[in-house]
BATORMAR-154983 format. One record per residue (C-alpha): x, y, z. Coordinates in steps of 0.05 Angstrom, whole numbers, plus 5000, padded with zeros to 4 digits. Example, Ala and Ser with C-alpha at 12.3 -4.5 7.8 and 13.67 -1.06 7.14 Angstrom:
<nodes>
524649105156/527349795143/
</nodes>
This chain:
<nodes>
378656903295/375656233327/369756093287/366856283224/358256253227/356156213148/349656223136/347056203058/340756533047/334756542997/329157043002/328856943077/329357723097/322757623146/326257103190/333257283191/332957693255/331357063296/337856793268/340757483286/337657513364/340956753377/347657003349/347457683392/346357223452/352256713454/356156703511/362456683458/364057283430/370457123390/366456903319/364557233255/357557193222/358257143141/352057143100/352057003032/345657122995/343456732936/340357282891/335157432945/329257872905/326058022980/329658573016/335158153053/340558543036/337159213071/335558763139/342658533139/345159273134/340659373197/344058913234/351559163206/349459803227/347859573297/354559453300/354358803351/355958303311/362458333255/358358153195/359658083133/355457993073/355757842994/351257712946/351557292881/348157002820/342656532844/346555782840/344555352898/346955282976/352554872955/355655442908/354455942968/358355443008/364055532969/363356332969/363856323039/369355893047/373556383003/372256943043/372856563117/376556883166/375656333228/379455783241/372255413246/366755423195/359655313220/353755243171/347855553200/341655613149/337756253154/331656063181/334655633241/338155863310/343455713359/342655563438/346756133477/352455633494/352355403426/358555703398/362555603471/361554833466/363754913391/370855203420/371354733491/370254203442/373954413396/379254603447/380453793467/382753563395/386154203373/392954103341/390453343327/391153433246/386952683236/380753153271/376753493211/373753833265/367953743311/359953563316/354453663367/346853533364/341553903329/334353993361/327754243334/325654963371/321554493421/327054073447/326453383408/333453093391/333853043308/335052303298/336651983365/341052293429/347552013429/348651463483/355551763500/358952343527/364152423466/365151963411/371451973352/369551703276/369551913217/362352023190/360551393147/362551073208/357951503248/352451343210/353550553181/357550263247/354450603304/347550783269/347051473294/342051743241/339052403227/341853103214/348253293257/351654023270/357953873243/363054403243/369554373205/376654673195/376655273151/383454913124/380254253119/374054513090/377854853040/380454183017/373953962997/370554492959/363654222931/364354152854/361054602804/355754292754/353754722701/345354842718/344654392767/343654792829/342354182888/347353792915/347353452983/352753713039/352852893045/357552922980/363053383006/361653023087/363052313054/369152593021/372152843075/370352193124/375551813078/381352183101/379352523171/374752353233/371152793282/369753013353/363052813367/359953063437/353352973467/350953753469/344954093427/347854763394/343854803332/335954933331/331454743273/324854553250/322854103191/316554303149/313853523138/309053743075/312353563014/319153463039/320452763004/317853022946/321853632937/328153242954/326352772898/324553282851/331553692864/335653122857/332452962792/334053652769/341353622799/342852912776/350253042767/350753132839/345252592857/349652062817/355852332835/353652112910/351151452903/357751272852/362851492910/359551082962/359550492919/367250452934/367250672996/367750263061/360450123081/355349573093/354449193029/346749393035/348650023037/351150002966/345349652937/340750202957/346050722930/346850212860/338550292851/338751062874/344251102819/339650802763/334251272798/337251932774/341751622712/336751792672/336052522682/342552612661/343353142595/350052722589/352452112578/358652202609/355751932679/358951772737/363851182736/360650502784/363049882792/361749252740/356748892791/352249502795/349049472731/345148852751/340849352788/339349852732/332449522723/330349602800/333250362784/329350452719/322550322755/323950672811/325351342759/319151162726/314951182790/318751792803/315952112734/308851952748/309452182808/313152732822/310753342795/
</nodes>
């Protein structure tokens, strides 16, 4: 099988069929759609039945313990059957073509084992480019790259090798239940680039009320992870301002941790763990 569509899901059983129409209509039939819900208490496992029983689409579905995107991630990586694994949350959608520019794309760089795999462009529903177009037709880098060298910013549709993917499995904090796909993306820009082509094949929409807030607020519950970030790009190869924003970030979330066995940093960071300090205490005035 070509491609593996995962989509993790959380109480989302009243939008899922829009997810479902967009998959129905791809002009590329050879994929799989695996949904993995994150002890749902709506009725999402009775839609997705719906949907089985249509019997368009080979679906398959699990359900597990409530324990964050990143831990249904790795559930759906174990039970991948595609040689391509798309992450597709439940409440966005996919252009028609989407999944046929995954495998032409895909198609140029196959059998290349320094690929990870391939990334297009993701749009919101009324055709605004996340972040910024890309100025060219195809570009190859590994993602720091992407993002610190060429300054392509925003949220991409990155889709990897099962095998690859597998390589990287996002690690498993006891009760922290957010950590950023950034974490396992980073990880894997240190040993593999990617395909990247100028094509929109993911749809999505961003609710702008309290976004920065909750991202704040679930990193400071999930500081593991938060930390765990910010001390891995310290030591990797990006702009030096780069890792003074991740050294006061670090400080940021240090904190929170129920541990003191923290994430190691480098020596020079700790000159920032006053800038971090105030920075948490804004955060716990503010952030309710």
């Amino acid at each position: 099988m070509r491609i593996t569509v995962f989509t993790p899901t959380y109480n989302r059983a009243h939008i899922l069929s829009n997810l479902y129409v967009s998959l129905k209509q791809q002009t590329f039939k050879d994929f799989e759609w695996v949904v993995v819900d994150d002890g749902s208490s709506d009725n999402t496992e009775s839609i997705i039945q719906q949907f089985v029983q249509e019997k368009i689409l080979d679906i398959s579905y699990y359900k597990q313990v409530n324990g964050g995107k990143h831990r249904a991630v790795n559930h759906g990586l174990q039970v991948a059957r595609g040689d391509l694994f798309f992450i597709v949350d439940s409440d966005d959608q996919l252009p028609p073509d989407s999944l046929q520019q995954v495998d032409y794309y895909y198609s140029t760089i196959e059998g290349d084992p320094s690929f990870a795999g391939v990334c297009g462009m993701k749009a919101h529903f009324d055709g605004r480019i996340v972040g910024a177009e890309y100025p060219f037709e195809i570009l190859d880098s590994n993602s720091l790259d992407f993002v610190h060298k060429y300054k392509h910013y925003g949220d991409k549709a990155e889709v990897i090798r099962t095998e690859v993917f597998r390589q990287f499995p996002f690690p498993d904090y006891p009760g922290e239940k957010y950590c950023a796909e950034s974490l396992v993306w980073n990880r894997i820009a240190r040993q593999y680039k990617m395909r990247y082509f100028k094509r929109t094949i993911y749809l999505c929409e961003y609710l702008p009320d309290g976004l920065s807030q909750a991202f704040v607020k679930n990193k400071r519950k999930s500081p593991t992870y938060a930390t765990q970030i910010c001390s891995e790009l310290l030591t990797s190869d990006v702009p030096f301002k780069v890792k003074i924003k991740n050294a006061i970030s670090f400080w940021r979330y240090a904190p929170c941790l129920k541990t003191n066995n923290r994430p190691h940093i480098p020596f020079w960071a700790l000159i920032l763990a006053p800038v971090g300090y105030a920075v948490y205490l804004h955060d716990s005035a503010s952030v309710k």
